[in-house]
N, C-alpha and C positions, 0 to 999 in steps of 0.2 A: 770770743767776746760777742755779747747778744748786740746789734744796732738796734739803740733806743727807739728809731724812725719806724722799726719790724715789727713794732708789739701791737697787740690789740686788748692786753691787759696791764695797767702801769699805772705808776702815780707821777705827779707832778710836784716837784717843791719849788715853789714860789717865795720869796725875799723880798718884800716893799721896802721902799722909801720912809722913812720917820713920817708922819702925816698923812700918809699916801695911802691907808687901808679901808677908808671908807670909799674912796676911787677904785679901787680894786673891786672891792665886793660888789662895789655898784654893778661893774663890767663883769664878774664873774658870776655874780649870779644870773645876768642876764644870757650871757653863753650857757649856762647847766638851762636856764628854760630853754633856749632853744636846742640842746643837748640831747637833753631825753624823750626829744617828738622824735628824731631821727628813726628811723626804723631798724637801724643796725646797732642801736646804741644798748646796750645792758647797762651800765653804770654808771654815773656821775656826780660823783659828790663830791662836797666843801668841807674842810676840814681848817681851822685854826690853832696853832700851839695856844698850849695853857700857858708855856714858859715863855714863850716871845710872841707878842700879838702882832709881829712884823714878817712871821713867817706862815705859810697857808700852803695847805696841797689839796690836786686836784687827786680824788680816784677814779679811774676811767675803766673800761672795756667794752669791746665792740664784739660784733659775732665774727668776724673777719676784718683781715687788714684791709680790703678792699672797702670800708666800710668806716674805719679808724681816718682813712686815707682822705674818704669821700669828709668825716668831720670836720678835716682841714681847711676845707676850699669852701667850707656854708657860711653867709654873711655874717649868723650871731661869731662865729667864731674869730673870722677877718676883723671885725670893730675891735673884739677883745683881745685879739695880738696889735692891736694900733695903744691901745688904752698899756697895757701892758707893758710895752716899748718905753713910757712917760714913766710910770712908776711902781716900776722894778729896781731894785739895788743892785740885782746881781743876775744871770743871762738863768734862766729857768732850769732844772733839772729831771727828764724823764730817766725812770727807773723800773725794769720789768717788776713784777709783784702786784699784789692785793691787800697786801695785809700794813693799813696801818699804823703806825707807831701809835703809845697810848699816850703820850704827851699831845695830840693831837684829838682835839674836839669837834663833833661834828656841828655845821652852820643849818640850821633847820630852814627846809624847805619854805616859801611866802605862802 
């Protein structure tokens, strides 16, 4: 079994709160701006269900886990694990992969 903590390609599934998605996106889109300055970072995108507007994933990957690692510990991302903590329904899901489900719409860059 792959440890999710290993990857440097994955998606995130995210579960808000009833109310709570316009908080989210706030804090999420602000982690994807400071996301994709990082110099390790290849990918970071927003993704929203078509079928439930209370569900949302991140897709990530980095050029190394050293890298994935270093994401963890950068301020945009520490505020958006604080914000996150408040409203989330349910504890987050990282999943090795890249590819998308099509029930999921992507949140266009500001």
């Amino acid at each position: 079994m792959i440890d999710p903590s290993q990857l440097t390609e994955f998606l995130v599934f995210i579960t808000v709160k009833h109310g709570q998605e316009a908080a989210f996106l706030r804090a999420a889109v602000a982690n994807r701006t400071g996301s994709i300055k990082e110099p390790g970072n290849l990918r970071f995108e927003l993704y929203q269900s078509a079928e439930s507007p209370h569900d949302f994933l991140i897709a990530e990957n980095y050029k190394s886990l050293e890298d994935a690692i270093a994401h963890r510990q950068t301020p945009h991302f520490l505020e958006f694990l604080k914000i996150l903590e408040t409203v989330q329904a349910f504890p987050r899901r990282r999943e090795p992969g890249n590819i998308v489900p099509p029930n999921f719409k992507p949140i266009p860059h500001a």
